[in-house]
C-alpha positions as CSV (number, residue, x, y, z in Angstrom):
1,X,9.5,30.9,-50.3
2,X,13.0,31.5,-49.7
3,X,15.2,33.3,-52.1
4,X,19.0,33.5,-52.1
5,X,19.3,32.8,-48.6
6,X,22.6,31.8,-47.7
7,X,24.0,34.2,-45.9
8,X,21.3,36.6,-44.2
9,X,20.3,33.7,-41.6
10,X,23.5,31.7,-40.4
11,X,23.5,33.6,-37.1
12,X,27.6,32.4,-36.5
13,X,30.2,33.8,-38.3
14,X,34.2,33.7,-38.8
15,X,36.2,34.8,-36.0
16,X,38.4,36.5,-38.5
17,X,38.6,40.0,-36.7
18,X,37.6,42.7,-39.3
19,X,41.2,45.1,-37.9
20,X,43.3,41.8,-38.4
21,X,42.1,40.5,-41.7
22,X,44.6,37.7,-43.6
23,X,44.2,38.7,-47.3
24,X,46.2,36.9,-49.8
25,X,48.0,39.4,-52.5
26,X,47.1,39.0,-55.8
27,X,48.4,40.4,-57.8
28,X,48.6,39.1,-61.0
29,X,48.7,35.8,-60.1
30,X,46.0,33.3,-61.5
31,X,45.3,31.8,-58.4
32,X,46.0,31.8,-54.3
33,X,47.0,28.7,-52.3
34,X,46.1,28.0,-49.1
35,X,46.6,25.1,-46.1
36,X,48.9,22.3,-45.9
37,X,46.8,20.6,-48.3
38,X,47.4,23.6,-50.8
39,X,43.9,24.0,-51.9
40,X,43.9,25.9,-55.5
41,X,41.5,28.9,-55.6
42,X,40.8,30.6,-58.9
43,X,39.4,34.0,-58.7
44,X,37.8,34.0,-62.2
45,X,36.5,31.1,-62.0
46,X,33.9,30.8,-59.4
47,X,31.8,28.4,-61.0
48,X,34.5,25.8,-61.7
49,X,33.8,21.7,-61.9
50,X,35.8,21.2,-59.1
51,X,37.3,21.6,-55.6
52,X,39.5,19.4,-54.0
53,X,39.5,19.8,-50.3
54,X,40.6,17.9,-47.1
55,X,38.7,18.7,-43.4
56,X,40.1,21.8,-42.8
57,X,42.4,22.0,-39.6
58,X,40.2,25.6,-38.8
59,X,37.1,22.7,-37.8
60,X,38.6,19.9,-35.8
61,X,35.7,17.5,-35.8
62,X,36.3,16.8,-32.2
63,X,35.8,20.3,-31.7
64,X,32.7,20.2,-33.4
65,X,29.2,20.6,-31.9
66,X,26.6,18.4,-33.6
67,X,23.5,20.7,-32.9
68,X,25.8,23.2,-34.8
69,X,26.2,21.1,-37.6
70,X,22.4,19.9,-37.9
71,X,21.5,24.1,-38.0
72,X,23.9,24.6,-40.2
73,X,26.1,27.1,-38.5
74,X,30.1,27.3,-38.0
75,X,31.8,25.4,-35.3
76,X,29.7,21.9,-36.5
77,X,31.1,18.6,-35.8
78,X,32.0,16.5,-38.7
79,X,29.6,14.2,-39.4
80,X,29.8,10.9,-41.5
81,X,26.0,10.4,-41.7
82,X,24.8,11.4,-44.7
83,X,21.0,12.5,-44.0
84,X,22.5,14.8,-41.5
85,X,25.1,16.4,-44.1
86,X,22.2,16.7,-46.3
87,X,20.3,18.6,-43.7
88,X,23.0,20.5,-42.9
89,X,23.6,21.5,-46.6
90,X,19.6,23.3,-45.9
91,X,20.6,25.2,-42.9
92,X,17.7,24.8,-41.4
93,X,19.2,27.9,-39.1
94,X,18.0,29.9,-41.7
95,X,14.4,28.8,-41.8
96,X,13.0,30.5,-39.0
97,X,12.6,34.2,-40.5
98,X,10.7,32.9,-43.7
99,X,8.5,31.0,-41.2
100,X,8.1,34.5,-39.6
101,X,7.3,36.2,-42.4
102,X,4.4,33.6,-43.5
103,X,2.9,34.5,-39.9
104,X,3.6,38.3,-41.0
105,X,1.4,38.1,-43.9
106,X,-1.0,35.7,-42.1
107,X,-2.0,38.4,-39.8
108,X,-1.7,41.3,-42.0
109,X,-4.7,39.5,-44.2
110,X,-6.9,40.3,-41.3
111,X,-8.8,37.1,-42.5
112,X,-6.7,34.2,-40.5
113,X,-8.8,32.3,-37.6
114,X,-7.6,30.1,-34.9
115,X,-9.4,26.9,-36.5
116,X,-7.9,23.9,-37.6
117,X,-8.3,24.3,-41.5
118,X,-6.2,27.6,-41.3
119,X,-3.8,26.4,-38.8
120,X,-2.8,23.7,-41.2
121,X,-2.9,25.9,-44.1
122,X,-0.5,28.6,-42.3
123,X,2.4,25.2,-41.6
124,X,1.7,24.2,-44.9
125,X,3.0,27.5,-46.2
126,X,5.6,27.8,-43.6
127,X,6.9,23.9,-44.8
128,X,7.1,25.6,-48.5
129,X,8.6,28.4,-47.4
130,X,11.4,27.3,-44.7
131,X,13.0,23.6,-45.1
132,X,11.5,23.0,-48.8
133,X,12.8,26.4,-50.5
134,X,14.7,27.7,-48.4
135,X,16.6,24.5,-48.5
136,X,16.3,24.3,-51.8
137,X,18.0,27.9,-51.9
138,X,20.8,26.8,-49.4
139,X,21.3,23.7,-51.4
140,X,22.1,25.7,-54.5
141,X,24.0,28.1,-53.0
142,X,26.6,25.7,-51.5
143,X,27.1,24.3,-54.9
144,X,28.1,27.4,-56.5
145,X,29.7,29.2,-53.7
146,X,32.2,25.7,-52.6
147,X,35.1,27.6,-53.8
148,X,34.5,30.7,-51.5
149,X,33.5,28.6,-48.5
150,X,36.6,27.4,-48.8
151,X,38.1,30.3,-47.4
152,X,34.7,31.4,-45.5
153,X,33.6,28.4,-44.2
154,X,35.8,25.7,-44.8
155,X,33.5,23.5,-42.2
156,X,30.8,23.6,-45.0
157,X,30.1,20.1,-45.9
158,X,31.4,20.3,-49.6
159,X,34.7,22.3,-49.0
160,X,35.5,20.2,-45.8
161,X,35.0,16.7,-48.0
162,X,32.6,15.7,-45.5
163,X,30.6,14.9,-49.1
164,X,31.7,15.0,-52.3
165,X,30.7,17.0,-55.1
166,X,28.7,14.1,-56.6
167,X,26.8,13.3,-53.4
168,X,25.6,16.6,-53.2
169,X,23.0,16.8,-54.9
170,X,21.6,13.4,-54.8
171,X,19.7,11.1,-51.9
172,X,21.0,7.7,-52.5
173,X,23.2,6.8,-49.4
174,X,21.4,4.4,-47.2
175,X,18.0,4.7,-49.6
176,X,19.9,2.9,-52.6
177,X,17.4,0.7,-53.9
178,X,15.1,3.6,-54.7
179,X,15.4,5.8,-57.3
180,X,15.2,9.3,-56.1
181,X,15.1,12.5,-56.7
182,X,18.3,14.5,-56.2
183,X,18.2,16.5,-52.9
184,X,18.2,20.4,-55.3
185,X,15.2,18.8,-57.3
186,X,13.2,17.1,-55.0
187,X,13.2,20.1,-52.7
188,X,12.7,22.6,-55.6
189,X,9.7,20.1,-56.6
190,X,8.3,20.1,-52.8
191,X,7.8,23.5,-52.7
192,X,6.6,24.3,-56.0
193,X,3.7,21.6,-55.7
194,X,2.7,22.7,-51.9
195,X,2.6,26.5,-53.5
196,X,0.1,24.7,-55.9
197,X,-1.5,22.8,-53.6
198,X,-2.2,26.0,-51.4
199,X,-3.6,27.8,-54.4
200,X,-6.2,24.9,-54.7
201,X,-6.8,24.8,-51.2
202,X,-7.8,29.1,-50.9
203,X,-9.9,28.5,-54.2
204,X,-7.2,30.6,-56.3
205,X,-9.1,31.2,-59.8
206,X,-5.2,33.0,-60.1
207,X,-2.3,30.5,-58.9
208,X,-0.3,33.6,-56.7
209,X,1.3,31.1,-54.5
210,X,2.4,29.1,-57.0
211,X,4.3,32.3,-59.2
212,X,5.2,33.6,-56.1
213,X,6.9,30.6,-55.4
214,X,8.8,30.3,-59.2
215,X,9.7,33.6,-58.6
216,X,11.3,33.3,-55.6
217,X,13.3,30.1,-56.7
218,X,14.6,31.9,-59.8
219,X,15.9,34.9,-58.2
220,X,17.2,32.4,-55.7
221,X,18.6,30.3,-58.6
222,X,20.1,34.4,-60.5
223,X,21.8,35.1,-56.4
224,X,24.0,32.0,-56.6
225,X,24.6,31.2,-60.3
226,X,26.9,32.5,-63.2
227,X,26.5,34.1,-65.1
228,X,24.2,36.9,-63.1
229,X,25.4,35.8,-60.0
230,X,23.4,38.6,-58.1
231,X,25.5,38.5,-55.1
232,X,28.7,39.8,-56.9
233,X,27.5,43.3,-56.0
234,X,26.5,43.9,-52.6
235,X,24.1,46.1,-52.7
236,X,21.6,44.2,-55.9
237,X,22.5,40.8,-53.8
238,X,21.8,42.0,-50.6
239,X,18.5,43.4,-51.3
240,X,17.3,39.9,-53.3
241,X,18.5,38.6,-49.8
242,X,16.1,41.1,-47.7
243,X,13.2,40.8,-50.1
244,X,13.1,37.0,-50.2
245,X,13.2,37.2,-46.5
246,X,10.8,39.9,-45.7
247,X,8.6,40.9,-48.5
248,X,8.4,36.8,-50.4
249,X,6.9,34.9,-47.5
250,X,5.0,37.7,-45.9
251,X,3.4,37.9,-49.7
252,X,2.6,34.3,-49.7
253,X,1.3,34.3,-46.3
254,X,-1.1,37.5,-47.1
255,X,-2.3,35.6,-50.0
256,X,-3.3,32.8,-48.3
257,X,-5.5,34.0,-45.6
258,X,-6.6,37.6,-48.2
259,X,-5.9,39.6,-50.8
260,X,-2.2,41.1,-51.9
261,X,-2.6,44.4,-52.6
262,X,0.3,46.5,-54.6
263,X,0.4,49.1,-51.1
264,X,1.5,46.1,-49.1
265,X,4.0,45.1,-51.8
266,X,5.3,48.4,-52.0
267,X,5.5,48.5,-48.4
268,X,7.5,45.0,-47.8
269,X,9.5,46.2,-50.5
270,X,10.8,49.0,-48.5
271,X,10.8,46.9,-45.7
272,X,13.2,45.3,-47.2
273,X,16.0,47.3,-47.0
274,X,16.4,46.6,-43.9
275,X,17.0,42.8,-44.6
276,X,19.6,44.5,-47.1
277,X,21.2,45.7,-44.0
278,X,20.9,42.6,-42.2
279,X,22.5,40.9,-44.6
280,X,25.7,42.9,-44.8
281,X,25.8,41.6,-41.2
282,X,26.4,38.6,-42.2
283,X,29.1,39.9,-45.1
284,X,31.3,40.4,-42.3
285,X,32.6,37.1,-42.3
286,X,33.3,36.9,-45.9
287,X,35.8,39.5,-46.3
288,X,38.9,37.4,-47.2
289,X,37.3,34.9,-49.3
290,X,35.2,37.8,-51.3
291,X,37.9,39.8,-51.8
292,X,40.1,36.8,-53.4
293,X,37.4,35.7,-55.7
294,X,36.6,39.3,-56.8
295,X,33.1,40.1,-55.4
296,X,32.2,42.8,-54.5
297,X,30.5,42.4,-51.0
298,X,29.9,46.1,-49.4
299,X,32.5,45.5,-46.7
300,X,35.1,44.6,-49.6
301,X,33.9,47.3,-51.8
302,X,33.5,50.4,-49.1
303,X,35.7,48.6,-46.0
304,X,34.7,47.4,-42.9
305,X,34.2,50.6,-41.4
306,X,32.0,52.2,-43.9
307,X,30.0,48.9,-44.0
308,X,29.3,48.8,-40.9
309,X,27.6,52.3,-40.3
310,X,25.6,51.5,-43.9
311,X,24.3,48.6,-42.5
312,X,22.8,50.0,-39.5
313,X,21.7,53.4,-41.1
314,X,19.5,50.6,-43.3
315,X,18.2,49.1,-40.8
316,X,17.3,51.8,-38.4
317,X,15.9,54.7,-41.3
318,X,14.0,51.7,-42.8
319,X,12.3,51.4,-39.5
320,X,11.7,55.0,-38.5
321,X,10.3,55.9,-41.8
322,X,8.1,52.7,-42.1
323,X,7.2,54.5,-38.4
324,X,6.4,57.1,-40.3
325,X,3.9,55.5,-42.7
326,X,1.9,54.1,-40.2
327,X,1.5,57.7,-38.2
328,X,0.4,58.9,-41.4
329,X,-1.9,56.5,-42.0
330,X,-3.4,56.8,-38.9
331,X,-2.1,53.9,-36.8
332,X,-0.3,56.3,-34.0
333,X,-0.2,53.3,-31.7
334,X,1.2,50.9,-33.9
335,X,3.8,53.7,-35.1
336,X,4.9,54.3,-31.6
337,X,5.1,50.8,-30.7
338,X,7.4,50.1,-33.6
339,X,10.0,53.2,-32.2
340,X,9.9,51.5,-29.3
341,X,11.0,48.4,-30.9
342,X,13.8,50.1,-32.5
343,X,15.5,51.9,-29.5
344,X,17.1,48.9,-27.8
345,X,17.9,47.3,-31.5
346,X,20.1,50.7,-31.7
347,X,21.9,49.7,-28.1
348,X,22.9,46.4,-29.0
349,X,24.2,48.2,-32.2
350,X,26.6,50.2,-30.6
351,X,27.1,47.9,-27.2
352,X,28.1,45.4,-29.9
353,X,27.7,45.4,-33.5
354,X,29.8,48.6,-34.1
355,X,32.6,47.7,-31.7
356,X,33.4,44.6,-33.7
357,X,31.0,43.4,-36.2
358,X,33.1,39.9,-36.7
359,X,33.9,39.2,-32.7
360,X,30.3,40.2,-31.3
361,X,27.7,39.5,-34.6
362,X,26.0,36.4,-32.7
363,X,25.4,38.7,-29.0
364,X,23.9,41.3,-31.5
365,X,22.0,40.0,-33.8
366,X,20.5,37.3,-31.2
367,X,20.1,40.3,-29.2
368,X,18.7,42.7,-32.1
369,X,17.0,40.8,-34.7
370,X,14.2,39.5,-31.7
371,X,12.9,43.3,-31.8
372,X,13.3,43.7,-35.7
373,X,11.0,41.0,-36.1
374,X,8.3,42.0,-33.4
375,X,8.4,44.9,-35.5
376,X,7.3,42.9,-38.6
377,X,4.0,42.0,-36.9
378,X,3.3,45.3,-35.5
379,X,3.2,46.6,-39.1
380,X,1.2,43.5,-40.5
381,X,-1.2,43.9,-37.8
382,X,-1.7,47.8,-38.5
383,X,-1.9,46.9,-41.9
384,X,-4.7,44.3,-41.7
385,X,-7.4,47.2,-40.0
């Protein structure tokens, strides 16, 4: 159920250091060159047909790790087998919260039971909504963001030439004598008929699952793609990011098990903003490539330093207000649980985020995100009474 996922999961980022940043100047020159190879970057042209690229000497592959480069995540080894580039091109690093947020929704239903049938449906919808759309969103959005991970995340299996532009999107490698579906479609596909397949299976006479689904892939499809390309403005892109992650799976995993009701929409909505915040988390590492190829990321747009105090006031108000909500609706237990949850996410932010949010983004969000997402269930469990 993932939407426009790319950057809100990968939990390692650039060690560019946010006071030292290497920007190219511009000027008005048509395009920047960088690396012995002298890679050509246009900044108006995001979407071009092509980019040449060599293994970047920032990845050594005998640096490499290759659990790194089976999550997805920088510092991956370069790998010449091609069902592992085409996992990496998922990241399945980025799975894990849309799996959360189908558990989210599963117990904010009030109506799931430790029995086989909904055990089954539950990694059913987890399946549609981590490696099948979310890989399917990841897939996409390494396609048309090859010219900025050039920059970014030159290790990325397009930009690095570890595949070419032809293999990927397509499955043929050691499966040749098969016609397949390209790896984009077949994933796209996969979700989409286990979204329909769950409908069937919770007696749907309304296929939710199913829209819920489409409506995820397209707004994942409008985040990556010209000419909307939602994530040219930080703060529309980053909030498709946080609502795909939060409210999208969390609403597929409520209608599973129950009923969707607009307050819980409304609620996961708001929720939300504090995926918008997580996300500029991960903007961080983007800086020089977003500011060559014109978008307008928040730490581009307002600076590093700025961005950095917006993206914890969104995650910490978010959280104290949806604290709030549930004291008002008369859930003081769960609403004091939740401020407990917060306090040592606000620690790690200033014991690490706020120092440096390049150098120390893995300690804090490894040590953060843990408590944002106990968080999660609280409020789907004070909303299912």
């Amino acid at each position: 159920m993932a939407a426009a996922l790319n950057r809100v999961s990968s939990v390692s980022l650039s060690n560019i250091n946010c006071n030292r940043l290497r920007t190219r100047p511009l000027f008005l020159r048509a395009s920047v060159s960088f690396t012995r190879q002298r890679l050509a970057i246009r900044a108006a042209e995001t979407d071009s047909d092509e980019v040449k690229s060599q293994t970047p000497e920032k990845a050594p592959a005998a640096e490499g790790s290759s659990f790194n480069q089976l999550l997805g995540i920088k510092g991956a080894a370069q790998e010449s087998t091609k069902w592992k580039i085409r996992l990496q091109l998922t990241k399945p690093v980025t799975w894990p919260p849309l799996v959360w947020g189908v558990v989210c929704g599963a117990a904010a239903s009030g109506n799931f039971h430790w029995n086989l049938e909904d055990v089954v449906k539950s990694i059913v919808c987890m399946m549609m909504s981590g490696p099948c759309l979310t890989g399917y969103t990841q897939t996409l959005n390494d396609w048309y963001d090859r010219e900025v991970d050039a920059i970014n995340e030159p290790y990325r299996p397009i930009p690095s030439g570890a595949i070419s532009e032809k293999e990927a999107f397509s499955l043929f490698s050691s499966f040749s004598s098969f016609l397949v579906f390209t790896q984009i479609w077949l994933l796209l596909l996969g979700g989409l008929g286990l979204a329909g397949l769950l409908d069937v299976w919770a007696g749907h006479d309304f296929p939710i699952i199913f829209y819920l689904a489409v409506g995820g892939s397209l707004v994942s499809y409008i985040y990556s793609a010209p000419p909307l390309k939602l994530k040219q403005n930080g703060w529309i892109g980053n909030f498709a990011l946080g609502a795909s992650y939060i409210g999208l799976p969390w609403w597929a995993g409520q209608a599973l098990f129950g009923t969707l009701t607009p307050h819980i929409i409304v609620l996961t909505l708001l929720y939300s903003i504090a995926g918008l915040g997580i996300a500029i988390v991960n903007d961080f590492k983007s800086i020089e490539g977003d500011r060559a190829l014109g978008l307008q990321s928040l730490p581009v747009a307002f600076g590093a330093e700025t961005a950095k105090w917006i993206c914890v006031a969104a995650i910490d108000i978010t959280q104290i207000s949806v604290a709030g909500y549930l004291l008002g609706a008369g859930k003081p237990h769960h609403a004091l649980a939740l401020l407990a949850l917060i306090i040592p996410q606000v620690v790690f932010q200033f014991q690490y985020f706020l120092k440096d949010p390049v150098k120390y983004d893995v300690k804090y969000q490894a040590s953060a995100q843990p408590f944002l997402v106990l968080g999660l269930l609280v409020t789907a469990f004070a909303t299912s009474h």
